[in-house]
N, CA, C and O atoms as CSV, one atom per row, in Angstrom:
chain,resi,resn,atom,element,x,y,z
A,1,UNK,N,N,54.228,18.635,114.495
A,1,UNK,CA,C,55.416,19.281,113.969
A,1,UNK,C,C,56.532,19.130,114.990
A,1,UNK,O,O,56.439,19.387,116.190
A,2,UNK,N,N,57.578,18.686,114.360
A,2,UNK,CA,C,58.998,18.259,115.385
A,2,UNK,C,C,59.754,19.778,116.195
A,2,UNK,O,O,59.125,20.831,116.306
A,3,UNK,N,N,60.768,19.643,116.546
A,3,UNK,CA,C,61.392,20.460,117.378
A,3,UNK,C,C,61.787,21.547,116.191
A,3,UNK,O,O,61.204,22.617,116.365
A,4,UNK,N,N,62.488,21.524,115.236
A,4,UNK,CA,C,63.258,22.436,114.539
A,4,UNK,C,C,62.430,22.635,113.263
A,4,UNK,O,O,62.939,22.962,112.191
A,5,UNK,N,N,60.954,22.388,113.470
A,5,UNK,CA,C,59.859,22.839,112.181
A,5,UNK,C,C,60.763,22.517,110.767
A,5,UNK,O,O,61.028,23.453,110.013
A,6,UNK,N,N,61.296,20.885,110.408
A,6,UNK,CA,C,61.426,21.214,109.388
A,6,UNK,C,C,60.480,20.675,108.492
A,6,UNK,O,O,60.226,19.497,108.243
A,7,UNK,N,N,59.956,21.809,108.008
A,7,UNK,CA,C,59.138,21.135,106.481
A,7,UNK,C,C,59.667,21.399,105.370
A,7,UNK,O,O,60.671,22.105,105.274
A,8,UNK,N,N,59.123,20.918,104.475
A,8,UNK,CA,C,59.944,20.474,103.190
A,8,UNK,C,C,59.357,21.944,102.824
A,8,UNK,O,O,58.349,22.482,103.284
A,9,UNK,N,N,60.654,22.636,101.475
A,9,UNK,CA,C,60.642,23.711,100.930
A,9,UNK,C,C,60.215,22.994,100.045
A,9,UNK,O,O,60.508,21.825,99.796
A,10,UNK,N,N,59.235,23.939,99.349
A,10,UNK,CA,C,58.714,24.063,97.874
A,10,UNK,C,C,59.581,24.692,97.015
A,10,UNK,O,O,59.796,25.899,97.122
A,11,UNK,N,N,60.016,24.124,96.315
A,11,UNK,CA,C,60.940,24.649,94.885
A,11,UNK,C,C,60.371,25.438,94.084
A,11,UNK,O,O,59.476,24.696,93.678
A,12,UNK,N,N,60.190,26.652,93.415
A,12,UNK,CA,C,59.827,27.340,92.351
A,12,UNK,C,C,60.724,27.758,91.644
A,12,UNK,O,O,61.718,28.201,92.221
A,13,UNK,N,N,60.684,27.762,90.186
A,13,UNK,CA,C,61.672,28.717,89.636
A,13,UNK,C,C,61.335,29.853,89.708
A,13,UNK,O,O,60.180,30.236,89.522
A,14,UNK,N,N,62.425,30.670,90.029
A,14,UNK,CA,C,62.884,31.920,89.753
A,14,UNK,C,C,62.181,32.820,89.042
A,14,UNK,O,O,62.613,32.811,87.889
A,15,UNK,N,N,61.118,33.758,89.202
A,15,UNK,CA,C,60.815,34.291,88.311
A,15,UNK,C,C,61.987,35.264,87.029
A,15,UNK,O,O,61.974,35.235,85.798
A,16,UNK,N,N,62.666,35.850,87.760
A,16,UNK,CA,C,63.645,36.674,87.179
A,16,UNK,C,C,64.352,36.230,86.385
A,16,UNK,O,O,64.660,37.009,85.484
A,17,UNK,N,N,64.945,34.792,86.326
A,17,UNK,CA,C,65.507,33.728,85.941
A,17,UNK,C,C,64.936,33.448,84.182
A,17,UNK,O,O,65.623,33.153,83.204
A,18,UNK,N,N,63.043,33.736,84.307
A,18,UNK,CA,C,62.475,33.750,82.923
A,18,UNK,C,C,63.124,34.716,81.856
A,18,UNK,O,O,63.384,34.552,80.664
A,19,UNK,N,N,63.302,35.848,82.767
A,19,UNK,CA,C,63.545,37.348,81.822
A,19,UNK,C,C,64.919,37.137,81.116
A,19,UNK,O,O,64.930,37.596,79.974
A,20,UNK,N,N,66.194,36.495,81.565
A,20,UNK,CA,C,67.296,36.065,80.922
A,20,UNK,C,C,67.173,35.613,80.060
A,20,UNK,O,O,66.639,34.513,79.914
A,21,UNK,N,N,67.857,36.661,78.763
A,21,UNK,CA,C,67.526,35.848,77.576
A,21,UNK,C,C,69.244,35.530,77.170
A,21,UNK,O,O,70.182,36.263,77.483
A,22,UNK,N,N,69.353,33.967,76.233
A,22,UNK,CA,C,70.543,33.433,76.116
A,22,UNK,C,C,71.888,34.400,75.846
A,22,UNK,O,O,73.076,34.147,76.051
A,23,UNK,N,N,71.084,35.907,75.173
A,23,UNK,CA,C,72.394,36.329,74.638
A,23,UNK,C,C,73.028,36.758,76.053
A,23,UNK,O,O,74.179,36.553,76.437
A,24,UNK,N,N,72.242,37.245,76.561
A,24,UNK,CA,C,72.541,38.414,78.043
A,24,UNK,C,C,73.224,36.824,78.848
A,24,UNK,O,O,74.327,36.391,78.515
A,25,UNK,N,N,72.798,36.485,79.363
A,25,UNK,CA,C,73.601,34.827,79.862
A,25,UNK,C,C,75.144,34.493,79.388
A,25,UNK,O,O,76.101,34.190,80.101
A,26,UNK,N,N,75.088,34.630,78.094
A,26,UNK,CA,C,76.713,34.637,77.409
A,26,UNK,C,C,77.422,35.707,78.022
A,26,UNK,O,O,78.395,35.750,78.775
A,27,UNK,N,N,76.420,36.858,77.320
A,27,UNK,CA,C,77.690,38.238,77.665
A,27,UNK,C,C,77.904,38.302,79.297
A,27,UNK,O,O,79.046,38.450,79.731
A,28,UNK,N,N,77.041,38.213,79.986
A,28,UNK,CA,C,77.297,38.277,81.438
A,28,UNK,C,C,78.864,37.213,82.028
A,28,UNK,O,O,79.844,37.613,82.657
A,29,UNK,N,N,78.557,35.824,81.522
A,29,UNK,CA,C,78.810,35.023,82.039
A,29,UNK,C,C,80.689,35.088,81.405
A,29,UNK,O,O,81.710,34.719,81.985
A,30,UNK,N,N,80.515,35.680,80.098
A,30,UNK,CA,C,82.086,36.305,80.043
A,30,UNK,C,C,82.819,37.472,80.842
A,30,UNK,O,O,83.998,37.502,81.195
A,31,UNK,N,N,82.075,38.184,80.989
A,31,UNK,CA,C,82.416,39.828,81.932
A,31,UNK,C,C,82.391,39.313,83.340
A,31,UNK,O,O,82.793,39.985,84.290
A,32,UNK,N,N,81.980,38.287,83.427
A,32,UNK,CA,C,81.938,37.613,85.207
A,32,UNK,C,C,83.416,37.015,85.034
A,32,UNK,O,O,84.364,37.595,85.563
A,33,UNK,N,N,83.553,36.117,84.460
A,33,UNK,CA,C,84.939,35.569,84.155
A,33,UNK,C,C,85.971,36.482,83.849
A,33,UNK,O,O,87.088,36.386,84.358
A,34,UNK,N,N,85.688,37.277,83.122
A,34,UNK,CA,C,87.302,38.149,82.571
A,34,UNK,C,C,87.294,39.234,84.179
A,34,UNK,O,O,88.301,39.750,84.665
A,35,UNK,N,N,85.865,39.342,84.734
A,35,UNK,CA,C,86.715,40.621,85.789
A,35,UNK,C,C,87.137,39.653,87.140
A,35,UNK,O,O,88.090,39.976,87.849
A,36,UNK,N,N,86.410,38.568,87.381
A,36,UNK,CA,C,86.689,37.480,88.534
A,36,UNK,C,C,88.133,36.878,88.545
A,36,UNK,O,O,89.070,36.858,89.343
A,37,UNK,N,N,87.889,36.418,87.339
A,37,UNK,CA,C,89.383,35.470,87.183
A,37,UNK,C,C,90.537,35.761,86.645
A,37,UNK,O,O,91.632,35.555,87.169
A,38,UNK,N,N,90.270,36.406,85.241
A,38,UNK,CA,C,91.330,37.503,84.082
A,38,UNK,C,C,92.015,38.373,85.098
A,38,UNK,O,O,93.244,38.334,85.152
A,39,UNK,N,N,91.423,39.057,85.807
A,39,UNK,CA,C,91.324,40.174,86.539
A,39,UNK,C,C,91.564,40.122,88.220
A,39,UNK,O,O,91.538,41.081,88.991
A,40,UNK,N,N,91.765,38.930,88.484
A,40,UNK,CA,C,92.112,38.753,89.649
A,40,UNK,C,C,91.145,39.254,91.134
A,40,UNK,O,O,91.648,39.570,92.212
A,41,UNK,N,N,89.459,39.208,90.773
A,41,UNK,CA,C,89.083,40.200,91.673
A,41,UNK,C,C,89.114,39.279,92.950
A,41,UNK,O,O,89.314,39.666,94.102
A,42,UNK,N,N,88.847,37.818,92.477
A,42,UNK,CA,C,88.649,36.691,93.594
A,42,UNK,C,C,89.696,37.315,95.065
A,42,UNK,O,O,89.257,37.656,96.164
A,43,UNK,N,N,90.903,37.305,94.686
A,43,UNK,CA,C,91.753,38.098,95.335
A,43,UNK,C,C,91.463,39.065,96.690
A,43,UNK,O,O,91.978,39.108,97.807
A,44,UNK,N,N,90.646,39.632,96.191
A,44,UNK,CA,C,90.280,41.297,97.172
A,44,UNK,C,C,89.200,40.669,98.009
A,44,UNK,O,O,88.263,40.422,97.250
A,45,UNK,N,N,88.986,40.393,98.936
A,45,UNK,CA,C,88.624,39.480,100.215
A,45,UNK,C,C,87.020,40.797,100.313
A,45,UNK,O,O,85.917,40.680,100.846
A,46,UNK,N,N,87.527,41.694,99.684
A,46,UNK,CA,C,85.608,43.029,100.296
A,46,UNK,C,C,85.030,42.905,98.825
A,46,UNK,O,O,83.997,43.516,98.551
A,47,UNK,N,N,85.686,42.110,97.847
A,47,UNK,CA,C,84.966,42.649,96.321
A,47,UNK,C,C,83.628,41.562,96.420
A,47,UNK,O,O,83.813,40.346,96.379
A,48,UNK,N,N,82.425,42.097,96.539
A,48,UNK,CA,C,81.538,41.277,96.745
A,48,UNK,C,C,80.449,41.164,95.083
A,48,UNK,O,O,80.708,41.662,93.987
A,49,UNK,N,N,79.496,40.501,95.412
A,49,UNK,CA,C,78.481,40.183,94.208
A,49,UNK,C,C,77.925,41.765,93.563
A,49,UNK,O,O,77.951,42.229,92.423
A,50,UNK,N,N,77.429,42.309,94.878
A,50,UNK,CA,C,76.788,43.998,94.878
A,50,UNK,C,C,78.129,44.766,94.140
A,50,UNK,O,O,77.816,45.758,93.481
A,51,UNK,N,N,79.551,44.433,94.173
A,51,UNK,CA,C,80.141,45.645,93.042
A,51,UNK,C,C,80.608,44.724,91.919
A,51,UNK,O,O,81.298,45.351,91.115
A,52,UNK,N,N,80.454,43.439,91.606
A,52,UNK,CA,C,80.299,43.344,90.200
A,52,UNK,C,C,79.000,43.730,89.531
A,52,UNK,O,O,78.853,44.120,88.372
A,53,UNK,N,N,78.251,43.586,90.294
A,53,UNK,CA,C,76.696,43.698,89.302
A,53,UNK,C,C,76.486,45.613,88.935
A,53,UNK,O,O,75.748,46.244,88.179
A,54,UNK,N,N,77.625,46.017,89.984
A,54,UNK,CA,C,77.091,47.408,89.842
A,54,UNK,C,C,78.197,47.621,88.803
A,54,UNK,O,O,77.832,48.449,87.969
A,55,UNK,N,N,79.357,47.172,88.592
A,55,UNK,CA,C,80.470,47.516,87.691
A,55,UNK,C,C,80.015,46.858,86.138
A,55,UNK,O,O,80.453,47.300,85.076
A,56,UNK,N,N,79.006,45.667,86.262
A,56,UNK,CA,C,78.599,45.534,85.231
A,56,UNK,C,C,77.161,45.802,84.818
A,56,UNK,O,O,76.648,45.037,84.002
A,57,UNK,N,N,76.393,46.927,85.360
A,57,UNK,CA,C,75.199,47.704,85.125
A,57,UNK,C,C,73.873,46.678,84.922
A,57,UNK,O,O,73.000,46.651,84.055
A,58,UNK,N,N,74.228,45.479,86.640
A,58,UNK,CA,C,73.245,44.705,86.175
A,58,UNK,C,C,72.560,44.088,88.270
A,58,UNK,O,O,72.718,44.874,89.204
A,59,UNK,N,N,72.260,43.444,88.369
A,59,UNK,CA,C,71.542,43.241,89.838
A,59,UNK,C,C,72.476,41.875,90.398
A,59,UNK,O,O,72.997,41.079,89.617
A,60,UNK,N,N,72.540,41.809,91.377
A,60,UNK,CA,C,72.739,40.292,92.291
A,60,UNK,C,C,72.476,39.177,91.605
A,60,UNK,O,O,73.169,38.169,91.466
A,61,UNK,N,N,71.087,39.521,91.056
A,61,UNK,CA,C,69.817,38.248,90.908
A,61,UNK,C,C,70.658,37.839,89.629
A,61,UNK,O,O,70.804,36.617,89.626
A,62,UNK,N,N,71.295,38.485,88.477
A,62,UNK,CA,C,71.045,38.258,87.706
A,62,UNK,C,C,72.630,37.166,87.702
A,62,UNK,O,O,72.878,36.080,87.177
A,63,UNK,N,N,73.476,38.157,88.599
A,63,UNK,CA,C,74.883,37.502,88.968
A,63,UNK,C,C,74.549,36.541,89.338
A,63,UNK,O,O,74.738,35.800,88.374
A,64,UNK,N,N,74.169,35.994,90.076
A,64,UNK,CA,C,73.843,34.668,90.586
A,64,UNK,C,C,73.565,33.541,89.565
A,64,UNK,O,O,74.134,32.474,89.335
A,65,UNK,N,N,72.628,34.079,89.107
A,65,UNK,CA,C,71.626,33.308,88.262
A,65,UNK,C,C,72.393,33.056,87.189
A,65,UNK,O,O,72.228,31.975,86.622
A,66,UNK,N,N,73.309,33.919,86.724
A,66,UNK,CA,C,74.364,33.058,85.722
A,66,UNK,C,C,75.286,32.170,86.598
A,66,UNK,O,O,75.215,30.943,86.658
A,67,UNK,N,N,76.139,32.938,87.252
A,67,UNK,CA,C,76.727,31.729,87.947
A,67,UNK,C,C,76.853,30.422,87.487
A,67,UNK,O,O,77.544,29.718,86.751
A,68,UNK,N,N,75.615,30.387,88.447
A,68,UNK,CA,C,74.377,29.002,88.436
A,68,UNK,C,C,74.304,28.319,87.708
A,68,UNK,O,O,74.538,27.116,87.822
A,69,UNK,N,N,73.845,29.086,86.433
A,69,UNK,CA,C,73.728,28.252,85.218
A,69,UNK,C,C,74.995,28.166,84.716
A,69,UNK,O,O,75.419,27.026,84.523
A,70,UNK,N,N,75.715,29.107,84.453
A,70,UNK,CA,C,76.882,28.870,83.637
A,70,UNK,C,C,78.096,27.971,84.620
A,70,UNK,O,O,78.564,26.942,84.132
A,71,UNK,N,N,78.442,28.322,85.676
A,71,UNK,CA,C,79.472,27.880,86.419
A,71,UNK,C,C,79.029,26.588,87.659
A,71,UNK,O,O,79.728,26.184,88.588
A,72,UNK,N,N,77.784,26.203,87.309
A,72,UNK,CA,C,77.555,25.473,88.655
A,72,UNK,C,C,77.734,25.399,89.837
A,72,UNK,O,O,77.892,24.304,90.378
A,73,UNK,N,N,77.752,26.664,90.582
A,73,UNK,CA,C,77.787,27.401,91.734
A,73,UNK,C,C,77.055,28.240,92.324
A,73,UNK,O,O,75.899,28.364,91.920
A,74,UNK,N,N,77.471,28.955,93.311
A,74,UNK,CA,C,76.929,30.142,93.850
A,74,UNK,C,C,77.558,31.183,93.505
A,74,UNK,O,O,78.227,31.082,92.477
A,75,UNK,N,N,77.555,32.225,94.079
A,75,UNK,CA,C,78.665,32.998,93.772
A,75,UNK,C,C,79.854,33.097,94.808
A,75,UNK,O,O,80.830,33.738,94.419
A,76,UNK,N,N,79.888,32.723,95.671
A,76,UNK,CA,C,80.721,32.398,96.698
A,76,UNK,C,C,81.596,31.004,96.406
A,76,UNK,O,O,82.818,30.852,96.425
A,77,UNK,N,N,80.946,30.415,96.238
A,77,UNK,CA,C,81.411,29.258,95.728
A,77,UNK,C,C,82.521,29.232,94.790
A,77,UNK,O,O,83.588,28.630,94.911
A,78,UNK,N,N,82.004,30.180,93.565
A,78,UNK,CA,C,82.484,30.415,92.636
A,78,UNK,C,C,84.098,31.351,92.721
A,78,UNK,O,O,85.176,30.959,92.275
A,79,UNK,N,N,83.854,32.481,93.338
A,79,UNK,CA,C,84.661,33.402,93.520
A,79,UNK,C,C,85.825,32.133,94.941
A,79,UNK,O,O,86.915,32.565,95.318
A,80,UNK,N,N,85.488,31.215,95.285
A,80,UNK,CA,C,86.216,30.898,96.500
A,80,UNK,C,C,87.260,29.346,95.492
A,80,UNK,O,O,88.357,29.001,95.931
A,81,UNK,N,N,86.775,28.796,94.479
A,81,UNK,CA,C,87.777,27.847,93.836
A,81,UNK,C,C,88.133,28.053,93.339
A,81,UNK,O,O,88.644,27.142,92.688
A,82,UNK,N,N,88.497,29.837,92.751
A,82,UNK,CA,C,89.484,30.570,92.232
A,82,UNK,C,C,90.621,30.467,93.467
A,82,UNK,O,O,91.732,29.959,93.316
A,83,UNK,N,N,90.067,31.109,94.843
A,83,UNK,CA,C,90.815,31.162,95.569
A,83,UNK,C,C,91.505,30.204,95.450
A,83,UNK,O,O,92.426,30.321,94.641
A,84,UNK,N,N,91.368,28.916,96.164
A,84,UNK,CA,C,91.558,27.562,96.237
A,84,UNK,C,C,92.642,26.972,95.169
A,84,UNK,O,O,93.707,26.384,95.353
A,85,UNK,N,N,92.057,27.299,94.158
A,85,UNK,CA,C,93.199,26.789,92.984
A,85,UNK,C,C,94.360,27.763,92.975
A,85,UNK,O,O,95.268,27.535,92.175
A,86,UNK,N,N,94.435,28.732,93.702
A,86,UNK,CA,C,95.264,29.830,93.794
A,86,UNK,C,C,96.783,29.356,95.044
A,86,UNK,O,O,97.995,29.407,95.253
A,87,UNK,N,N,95.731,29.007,95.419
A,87,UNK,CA,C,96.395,28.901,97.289
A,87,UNK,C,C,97.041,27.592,97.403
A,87,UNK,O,O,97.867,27.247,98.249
A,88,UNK,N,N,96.305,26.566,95.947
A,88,UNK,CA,C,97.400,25.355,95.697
A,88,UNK,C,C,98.829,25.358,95.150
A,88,UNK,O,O,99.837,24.674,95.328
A,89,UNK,N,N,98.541,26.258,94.519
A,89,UNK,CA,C,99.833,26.695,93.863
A,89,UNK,C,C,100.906,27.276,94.726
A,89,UNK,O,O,102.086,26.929,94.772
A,90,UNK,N,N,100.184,28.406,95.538
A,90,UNK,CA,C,101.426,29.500,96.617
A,90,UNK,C,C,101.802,28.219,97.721
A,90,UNK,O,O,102.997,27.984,97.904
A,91,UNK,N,N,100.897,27.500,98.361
A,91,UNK,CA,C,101.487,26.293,99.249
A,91,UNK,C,C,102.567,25.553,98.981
A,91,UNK,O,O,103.232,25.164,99.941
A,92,UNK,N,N,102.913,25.253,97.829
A,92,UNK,CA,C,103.569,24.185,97.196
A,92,UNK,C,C,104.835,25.161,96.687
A,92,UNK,O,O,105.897,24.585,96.925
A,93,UNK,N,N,105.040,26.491,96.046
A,93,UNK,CA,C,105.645,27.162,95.708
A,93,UNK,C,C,106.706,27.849,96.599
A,93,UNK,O,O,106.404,28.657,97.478
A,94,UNK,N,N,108.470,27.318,96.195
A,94,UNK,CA,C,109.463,27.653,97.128
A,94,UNK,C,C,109.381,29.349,97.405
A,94,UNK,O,O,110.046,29.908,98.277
A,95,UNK,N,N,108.597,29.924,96.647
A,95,UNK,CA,C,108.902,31.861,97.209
A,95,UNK,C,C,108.147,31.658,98.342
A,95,UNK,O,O,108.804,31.998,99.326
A,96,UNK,N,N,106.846,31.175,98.684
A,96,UNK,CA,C,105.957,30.955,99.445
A,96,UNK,C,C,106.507,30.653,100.597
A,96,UNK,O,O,106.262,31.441,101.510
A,97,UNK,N,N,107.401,29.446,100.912
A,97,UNK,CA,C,107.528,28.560,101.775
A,97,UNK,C,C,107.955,29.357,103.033
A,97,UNK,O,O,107.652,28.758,104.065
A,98,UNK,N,N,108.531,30.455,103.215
A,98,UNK,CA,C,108.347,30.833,104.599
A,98,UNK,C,C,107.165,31.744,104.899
A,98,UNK,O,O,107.269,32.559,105.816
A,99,UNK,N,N,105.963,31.651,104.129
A,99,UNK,CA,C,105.259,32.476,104.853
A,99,UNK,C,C,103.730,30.769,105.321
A,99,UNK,O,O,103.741,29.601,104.932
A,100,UNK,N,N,102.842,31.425,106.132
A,100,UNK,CA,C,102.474,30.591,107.155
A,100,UNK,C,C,101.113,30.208,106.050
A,100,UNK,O,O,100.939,30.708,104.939
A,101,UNK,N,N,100.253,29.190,106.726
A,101,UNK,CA,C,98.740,29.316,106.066
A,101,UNK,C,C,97.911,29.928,106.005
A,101,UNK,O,O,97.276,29.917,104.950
A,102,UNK,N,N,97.544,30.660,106.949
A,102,UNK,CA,C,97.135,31.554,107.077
A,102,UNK,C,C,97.550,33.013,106.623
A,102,UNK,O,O,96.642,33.786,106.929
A,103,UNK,N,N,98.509,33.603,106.056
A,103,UNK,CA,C,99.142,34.361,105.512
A,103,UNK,C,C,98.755,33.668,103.824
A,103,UNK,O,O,98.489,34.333,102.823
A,104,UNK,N,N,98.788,33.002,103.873
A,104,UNK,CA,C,98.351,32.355,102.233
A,104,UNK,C,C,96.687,32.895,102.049
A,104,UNK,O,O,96.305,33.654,101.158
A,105,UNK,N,N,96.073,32.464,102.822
A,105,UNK,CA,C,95.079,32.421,102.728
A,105,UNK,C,C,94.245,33.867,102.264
A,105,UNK,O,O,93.480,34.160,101.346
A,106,UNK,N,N,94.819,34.560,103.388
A,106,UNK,CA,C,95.227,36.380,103.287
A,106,UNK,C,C,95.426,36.848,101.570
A,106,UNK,O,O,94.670,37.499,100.850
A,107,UNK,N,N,96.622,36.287,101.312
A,107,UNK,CA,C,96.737,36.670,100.037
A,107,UNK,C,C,96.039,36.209,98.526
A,107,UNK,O,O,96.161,36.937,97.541
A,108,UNK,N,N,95.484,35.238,98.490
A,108,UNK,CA,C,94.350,34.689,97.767
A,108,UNK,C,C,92.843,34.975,97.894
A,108,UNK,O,O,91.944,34.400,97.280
A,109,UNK,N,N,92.732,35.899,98.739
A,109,UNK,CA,C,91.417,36.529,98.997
A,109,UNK,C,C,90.904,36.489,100.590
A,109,UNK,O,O,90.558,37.465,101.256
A,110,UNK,N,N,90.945,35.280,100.958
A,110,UNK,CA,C,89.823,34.890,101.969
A,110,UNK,C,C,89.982,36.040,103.711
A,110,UNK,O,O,90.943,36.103,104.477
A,111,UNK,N,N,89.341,36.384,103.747
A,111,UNK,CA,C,89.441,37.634,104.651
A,111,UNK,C,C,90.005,36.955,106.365
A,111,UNK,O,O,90.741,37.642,107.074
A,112,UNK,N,N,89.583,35.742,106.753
A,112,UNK,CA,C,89.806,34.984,108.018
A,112,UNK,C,C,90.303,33.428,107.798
A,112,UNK,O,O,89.926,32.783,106.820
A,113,UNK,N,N,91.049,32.970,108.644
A,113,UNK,CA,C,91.800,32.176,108.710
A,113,UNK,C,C,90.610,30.543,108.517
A,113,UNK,O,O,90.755,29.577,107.768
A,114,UNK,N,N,89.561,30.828,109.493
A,114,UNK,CA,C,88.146,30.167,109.361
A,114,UNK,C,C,87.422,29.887,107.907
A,114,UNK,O,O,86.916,28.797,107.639
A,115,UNK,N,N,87.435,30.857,107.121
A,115,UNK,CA,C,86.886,30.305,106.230
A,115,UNK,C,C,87.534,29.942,104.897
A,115,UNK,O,O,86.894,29.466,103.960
A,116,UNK,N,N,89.253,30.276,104.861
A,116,UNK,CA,C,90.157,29.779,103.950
A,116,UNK,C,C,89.967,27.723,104.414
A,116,UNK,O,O,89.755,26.740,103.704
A,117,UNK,N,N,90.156,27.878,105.714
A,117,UNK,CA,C,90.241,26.163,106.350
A,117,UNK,C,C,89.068,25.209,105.698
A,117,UNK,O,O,89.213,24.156,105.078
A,118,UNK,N,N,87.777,25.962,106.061
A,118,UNK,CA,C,86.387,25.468,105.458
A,118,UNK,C,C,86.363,25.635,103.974
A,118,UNK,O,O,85.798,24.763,103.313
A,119,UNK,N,N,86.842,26.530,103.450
A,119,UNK,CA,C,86.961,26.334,101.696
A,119,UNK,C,C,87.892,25.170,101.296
A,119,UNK,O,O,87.680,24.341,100.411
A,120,UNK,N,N,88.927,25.258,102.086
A,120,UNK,CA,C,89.645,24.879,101.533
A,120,UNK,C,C,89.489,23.196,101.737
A,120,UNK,O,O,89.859,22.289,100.991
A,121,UNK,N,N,88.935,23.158,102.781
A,121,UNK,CA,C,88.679,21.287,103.237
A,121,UNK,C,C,87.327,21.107,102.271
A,121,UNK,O,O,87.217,20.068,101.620
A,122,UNK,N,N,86.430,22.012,102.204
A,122,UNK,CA,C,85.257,21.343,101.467
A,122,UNK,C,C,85.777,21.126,99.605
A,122,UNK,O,O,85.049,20.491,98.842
A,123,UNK,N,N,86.683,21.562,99.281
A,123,UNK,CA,C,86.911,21.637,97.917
A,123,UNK,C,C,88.315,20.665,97.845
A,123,UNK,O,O,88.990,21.165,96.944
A,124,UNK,N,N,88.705,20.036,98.148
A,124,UNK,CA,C,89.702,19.405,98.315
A,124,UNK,C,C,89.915,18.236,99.205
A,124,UNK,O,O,90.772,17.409,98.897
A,125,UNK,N,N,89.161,18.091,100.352
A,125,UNK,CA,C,89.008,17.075,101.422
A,125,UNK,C,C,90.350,16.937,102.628
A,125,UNK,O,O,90.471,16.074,103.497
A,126,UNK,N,N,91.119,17.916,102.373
A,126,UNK,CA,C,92.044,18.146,103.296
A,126,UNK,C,C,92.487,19.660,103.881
A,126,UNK,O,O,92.052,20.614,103.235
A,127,UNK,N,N,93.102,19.874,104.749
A,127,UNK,CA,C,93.425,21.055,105.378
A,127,UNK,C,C,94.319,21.789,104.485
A,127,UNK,O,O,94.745,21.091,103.566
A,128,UNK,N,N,94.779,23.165,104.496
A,128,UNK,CA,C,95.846,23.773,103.556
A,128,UNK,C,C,97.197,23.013,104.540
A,128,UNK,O,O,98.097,22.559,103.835
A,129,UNK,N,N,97.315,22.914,105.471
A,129,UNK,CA,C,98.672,22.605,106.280
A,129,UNK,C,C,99.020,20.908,106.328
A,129,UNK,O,O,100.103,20.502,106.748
A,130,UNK,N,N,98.024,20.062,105.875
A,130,UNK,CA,C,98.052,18.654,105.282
A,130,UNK,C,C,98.539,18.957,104.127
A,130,UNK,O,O,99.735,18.744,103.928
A,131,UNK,N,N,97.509,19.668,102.842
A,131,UNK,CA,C,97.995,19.426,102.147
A,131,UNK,C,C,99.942,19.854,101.313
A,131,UNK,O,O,100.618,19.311,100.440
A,132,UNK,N,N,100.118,20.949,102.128
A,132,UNK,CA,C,101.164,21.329,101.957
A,132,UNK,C,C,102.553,20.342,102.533
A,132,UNK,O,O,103.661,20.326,101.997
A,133,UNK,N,N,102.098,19.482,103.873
A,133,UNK,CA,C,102.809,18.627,104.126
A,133,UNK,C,C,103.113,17.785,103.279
A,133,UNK,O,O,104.261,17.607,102.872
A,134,UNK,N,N,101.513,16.794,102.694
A,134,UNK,CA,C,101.978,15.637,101.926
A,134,UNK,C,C,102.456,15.867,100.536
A,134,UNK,O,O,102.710,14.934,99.775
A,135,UNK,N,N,102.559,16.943,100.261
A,135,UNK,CA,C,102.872,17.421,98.865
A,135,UNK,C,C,104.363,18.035,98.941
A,135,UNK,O,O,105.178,17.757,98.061
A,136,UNK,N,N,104.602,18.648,99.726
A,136,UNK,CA,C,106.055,18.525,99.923
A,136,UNK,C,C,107.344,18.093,99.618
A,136,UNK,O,O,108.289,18.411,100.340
């Protein structure tokens, strides 16, 4: 066995994942959307997975697990290319233009300057302060 023990993970599905039945998958996967996105929660940088599932009388597991299926994400993921598509818009937008990137970033949710940069380069392939240059 090498230095950093990696062995291969075994994949299982989900047990919990069985118990979802299609209707609950729909209704979830709308009430995730209308309070995330309709609703602007992406926004609030502390609104985490634990108070949608509790605002919608349901667990993590189950948040996720739609996600997943429905949105092809995580939930981080998910809640962060709201941000992203958010923060394209305020960059580029003359009310915007004297405030900084990091101040953008602030206001589209992301709580630190670090992980607006890393969202924002992994979903786009450039920096918020590139892209605001070449778009300019």
């Amino acid at each position: 066995m090498g230095k950093y023990n990696l062995t291969p993970v075994k994949e299982k599905p989900a047990a919990y994942r069985n118990r979802l039945k299609p209707e609950m998958v729909d209704e979830l996967e709308k009430k995730i959307f209308e309070i995330i996105v309709i609703q602007k929660k992406y926004m609030d940088p502390e609104f985490s997975a634990a108070e949608l599932a509790k605002m919608l009388g349901t667990n993590t597991r189950y948040i996720s697990a739609v996600v997943g299926l429905r949105f092809g994400k995580n939930y981080t993921g998910f809640v962060n290319e709201y941000r992203i598509k958010d923060a394209l818009g305020k960059l580029l937008d003359k009310r915007y233009a004297s405030a900084n990137v990091e101040e953008i970033g602030k206001m589209v949710g992301f709580a630190n300057r670090q992980s607006f940069y890393t969202s924002f380069y992994k979903i786009t392939g450039q920096t918020p302060r590139g892209y605001r240059v070449k778009h300019s």
